[in-house]
C-alpha positions, 0 to 999 in steps of 0.5 A, a space after each residue: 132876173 133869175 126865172 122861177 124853177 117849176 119844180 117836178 121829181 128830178 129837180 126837186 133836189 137840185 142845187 137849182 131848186 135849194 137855191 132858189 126855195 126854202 125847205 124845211 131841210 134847208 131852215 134846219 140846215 142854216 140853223 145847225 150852220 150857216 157857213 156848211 149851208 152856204 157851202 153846199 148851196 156855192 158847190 164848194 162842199 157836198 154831205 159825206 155819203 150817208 148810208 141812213 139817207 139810202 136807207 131811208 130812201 129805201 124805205 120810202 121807196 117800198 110804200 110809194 109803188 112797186 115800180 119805184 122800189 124795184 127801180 130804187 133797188 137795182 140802181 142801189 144794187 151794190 149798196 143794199 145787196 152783199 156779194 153773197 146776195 144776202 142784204 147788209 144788215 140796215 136793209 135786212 132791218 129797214 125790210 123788217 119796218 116796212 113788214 111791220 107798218 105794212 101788216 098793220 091796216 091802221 098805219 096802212 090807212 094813215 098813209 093812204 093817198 097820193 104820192 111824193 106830191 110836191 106844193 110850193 108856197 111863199 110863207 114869212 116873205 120866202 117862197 119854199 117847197 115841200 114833198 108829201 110822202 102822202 096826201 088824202 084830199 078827200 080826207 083832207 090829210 096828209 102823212 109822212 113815214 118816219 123811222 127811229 130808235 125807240 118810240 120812248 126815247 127821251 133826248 134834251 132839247 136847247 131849243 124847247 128847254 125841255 125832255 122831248 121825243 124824237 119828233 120833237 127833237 129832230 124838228 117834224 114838229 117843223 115839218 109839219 107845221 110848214 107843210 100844212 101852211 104851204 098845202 093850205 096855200 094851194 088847196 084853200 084848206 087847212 089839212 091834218 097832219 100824221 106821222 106813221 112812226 115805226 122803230 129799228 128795233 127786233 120786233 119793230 114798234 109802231 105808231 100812228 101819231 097826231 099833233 095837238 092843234 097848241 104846238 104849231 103856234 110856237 114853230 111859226 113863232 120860231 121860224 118867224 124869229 129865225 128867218 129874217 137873218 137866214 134869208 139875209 145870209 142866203 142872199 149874201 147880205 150877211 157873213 155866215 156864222 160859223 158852227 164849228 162842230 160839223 164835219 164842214 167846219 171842222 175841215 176848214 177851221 184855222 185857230 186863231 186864239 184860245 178857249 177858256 175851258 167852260 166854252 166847250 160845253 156852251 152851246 
């Protein structure tokens, strides 16, 4: 019997740890792809360098301590700086954001508390882990810092069958929706979620953003729905379906008869 991982910060991302728990990267990974999914867990096939990972973990970096971010920048010297010492331009906007939510008291406040903690759960018969970029006990909150294009941007939804927001649309609905059923399960209390949004744009937008109590139901609804059928794929009880869209499926297809025309755009 394979023993249980105690997760900390240097084997959280671990093939180990996704292996062995559910995250809510990892639903959303075996939504968009079962077969990519299986691939990565098997070793057969790792993500294309990302720069907006980097980017990301760049900007998280800066509001955990000045410790870490100074450790994040020299491991990612050559990635952040140009030989000239000047920053390549996503950094020099990712510096941009992180001036912004920093001179502003009201997102400072919503992120107050500890930091990149991390809570394991069993929740719909699998166990799953989570990472907190913020969590206020006393408050009994907990924040995550995101970062897009524009707080007003409309995108189509198959899922909700409807014009969403970028929360919706790149599921932190989800997200947060897990995350407060796992930290419930640790804490005894159903603690409040916030998203401290801020956007790439010259000058940057902002937001402190809370969810209406409603919107939860239908994600564990969702995620009731869906994970009968993923646990069975990861287990290797079921054959992964392919997407045929992703960069993993479209290095491995192998045609085997044709399409009628209206199939391009279903789905």
């Amino acid at each position: 019997m394979t023993q249980i991982l105690t997760l900390n910060q240097d084997n959280y991302h671990s093939t180990e740890a996704d292996r062995q728990f559910f995250s809510v990267s990892q639903f959303k990974s075996f939504v968009e792809c079962e077969a990519k999914t299986m691939a990565k867990l098997s070793g057969e096939y790792k993500e294309p360098h990302s720069n907006a990972l980097i980017v990301g973990s760049y900007t998280h970096a800066a509001f955990e301590s000045d410790e870490v971010f100074d450790d994040f920048v020299t491991d990612n010297n050559s990635i952040i700086f140009k030989k000239n010492g000047s920053k390549y331009a996503d950094f020099e906007t990712a510096d941009r954001m992180i001036e912004t939510v920093k001179g502003d008291p009201f997102c400072m406040f919503a992120l107050e508390g500890e930091k990149e903690q991390i809570f394991t759960a069993n929740l719909f018969g699998v166990d799953w882990k989570i990472k907190v970029d913020s969590i206020n006990h006393d408050r009994q909150t907990f924040s995550d810092l995101k970062t897009t294009q524009d707080l007003h941007k409309r995108y189509w939804s198959t899922k909700y069958d409807e014009w969403v927001s970028f929360v919706e649309a790149w599921d932190y609905v989800l997200q947060m929706a897990i995350y407060r059923r796992v930290i419930e399960a640790n804490t005894g209390c159903l603690y409040t979620p916030y998203i401290v949004a801020v956007t790439k744009e010259n000058p940057s937008n902002k937001a402190v953003l809370h969810f209406a109590e409603d919107r939860f139901g239908f994600e564990y609804e969702y995620t009731e729905t869906m994970i009968e059928r993923l646990i069975s794929v990861k287990n290797g009880n079921t054959e992964p379906a392919r997407c045929e869209k992703c960069v993993y499926c479209r290095s491995t297809k192998k045609t085997k008869d044709t399409m009628e025309i209206g199939e391009l755009i279903l789905g």
